[in-house]
C-alpha positions as CSV (number, residue, x, y, z in Angstrom):
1,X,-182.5,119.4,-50.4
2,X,-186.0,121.2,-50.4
3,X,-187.1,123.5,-52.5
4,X,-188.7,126.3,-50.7
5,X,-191.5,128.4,-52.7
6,X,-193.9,130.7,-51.3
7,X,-196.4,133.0,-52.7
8,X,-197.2,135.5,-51.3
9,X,-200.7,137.1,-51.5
10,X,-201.1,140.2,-53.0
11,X,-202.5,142.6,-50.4
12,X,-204.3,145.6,-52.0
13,X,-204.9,147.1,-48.6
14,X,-200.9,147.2,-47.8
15,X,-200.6,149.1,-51.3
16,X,-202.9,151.8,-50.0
17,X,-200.9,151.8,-46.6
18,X,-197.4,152.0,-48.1
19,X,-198.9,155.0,-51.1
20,X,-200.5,157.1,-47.6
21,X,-197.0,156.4,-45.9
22,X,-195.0,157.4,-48.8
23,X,-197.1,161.0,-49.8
24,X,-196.8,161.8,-45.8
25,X,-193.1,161.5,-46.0
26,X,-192.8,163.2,-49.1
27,X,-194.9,165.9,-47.6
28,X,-192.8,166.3,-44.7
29,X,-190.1,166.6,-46.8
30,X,-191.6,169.7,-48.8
31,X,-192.4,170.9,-45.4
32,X,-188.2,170.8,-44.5
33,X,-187.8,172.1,-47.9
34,X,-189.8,175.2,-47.2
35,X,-187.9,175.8,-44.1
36,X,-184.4,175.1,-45.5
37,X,-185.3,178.0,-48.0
38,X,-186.4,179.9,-45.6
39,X,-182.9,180.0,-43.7
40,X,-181.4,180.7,-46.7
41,X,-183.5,183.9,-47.1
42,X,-182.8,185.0,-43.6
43,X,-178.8,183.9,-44.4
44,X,-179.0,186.4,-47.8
45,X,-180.9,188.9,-45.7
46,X,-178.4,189.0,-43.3
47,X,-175.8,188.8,-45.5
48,X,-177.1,191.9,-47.4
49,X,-178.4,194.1,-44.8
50,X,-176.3,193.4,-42.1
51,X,-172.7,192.1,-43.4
52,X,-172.1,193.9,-47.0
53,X,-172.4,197.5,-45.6
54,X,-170.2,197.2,-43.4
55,X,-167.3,196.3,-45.5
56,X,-168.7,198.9,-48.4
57,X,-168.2,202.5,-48.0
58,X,-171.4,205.0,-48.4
59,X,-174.9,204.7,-47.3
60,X,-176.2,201.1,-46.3
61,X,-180.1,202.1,-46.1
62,X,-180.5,200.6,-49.9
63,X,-178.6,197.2,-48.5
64,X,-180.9,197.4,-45.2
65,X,-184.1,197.8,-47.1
66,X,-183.1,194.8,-49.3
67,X,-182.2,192.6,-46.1
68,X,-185.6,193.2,-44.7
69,X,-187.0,191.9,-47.7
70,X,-185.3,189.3,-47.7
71,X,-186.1,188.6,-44.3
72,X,-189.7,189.5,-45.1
73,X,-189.4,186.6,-47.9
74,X,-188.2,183.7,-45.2
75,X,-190.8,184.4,-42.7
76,X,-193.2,184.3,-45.6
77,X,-191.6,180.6,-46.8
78,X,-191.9,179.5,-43.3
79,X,-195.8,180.2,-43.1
80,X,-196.6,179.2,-46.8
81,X,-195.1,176.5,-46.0
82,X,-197.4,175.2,-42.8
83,X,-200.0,176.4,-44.4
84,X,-199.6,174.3,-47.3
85,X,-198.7,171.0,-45.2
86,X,-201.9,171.3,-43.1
87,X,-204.0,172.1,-46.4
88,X,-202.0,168.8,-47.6
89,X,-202.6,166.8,-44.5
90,X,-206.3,167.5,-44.6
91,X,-206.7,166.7,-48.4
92,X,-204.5,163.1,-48.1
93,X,-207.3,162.5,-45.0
94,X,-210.4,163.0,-47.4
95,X,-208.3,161.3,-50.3
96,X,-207.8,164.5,-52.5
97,X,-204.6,166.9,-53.6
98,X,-204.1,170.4,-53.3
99,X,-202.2,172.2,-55.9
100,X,-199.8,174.7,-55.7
101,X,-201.6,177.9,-55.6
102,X,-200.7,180.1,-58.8
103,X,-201.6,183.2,-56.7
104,X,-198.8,181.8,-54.2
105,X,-196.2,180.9,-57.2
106,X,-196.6,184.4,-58.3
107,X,-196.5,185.8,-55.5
108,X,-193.4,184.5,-54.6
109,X,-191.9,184.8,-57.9
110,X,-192.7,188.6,-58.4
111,X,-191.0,188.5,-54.4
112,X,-187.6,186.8,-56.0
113,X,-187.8,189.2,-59.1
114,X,-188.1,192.4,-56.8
115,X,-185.4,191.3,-54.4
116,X,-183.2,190.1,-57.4
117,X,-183.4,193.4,-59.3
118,X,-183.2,195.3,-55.7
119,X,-180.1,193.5,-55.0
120,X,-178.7,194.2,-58.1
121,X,-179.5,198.1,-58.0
122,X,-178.2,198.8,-54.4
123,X,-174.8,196.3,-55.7
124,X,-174.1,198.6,-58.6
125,X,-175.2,202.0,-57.3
């Protein structure tokens, strides 16, 4: 019986190939991920402009305002997030990375807080 040994050449250039490959799939991923938030803002707007008023007795202008917002919130998810996988696209081209903008994270955060505490005022008023 043979023994059969072969080595196998490093290839730095396949190294590059498979790091490019694997930040473009992990930035179309983040791209999904922006959009699967998104739906789930348009579900909770929805949810909270459209479906809780009318089991709940009373004015549902408070739970209307707060589903727009929410709504307001996806749309804004949706076009961050293109926005940010063409910026991303472009960088990985020229070799660079683009951080996550702070003005967007607070931005979006003040967005969450807003809607969170609006939620919670038109749900115990």
């Amino acid at each position: 019986m043979l023994a059969y040994s072969a080595v196998v050449a490093e290839d730095p250039f396949e190294d590059v190939v498979d790091a490019t490959r694997r930040t473009r799939l992990a930035s179309e991923r983040t791209y999904l991920a922006w959009w699967r938030t998104a739906l789930a803002a348009f579900a909770v707007s929805l949810g909270v402009g459209k479906i809780v008023p009318e089991l709940t007795s009373g004015s549902s202008v408070g739970y209307e305002v707060v589903g727009v917002g929410y709504a307001l919130l996806g749309v804004s998810f949706i076009a961050y997030g293109f926005r940010r996988q063409q910026q991303q696209e472009e960088a990985l081209l020229q070799g660079r990375f683009v951080p996550f903008s702070r003005i967007a994270a607070l931005a979006f955060t003040v967005a969450g807080v807003g809607l969170g505490l609006a939620t919670v005022a038109v749900v115990t008023v």
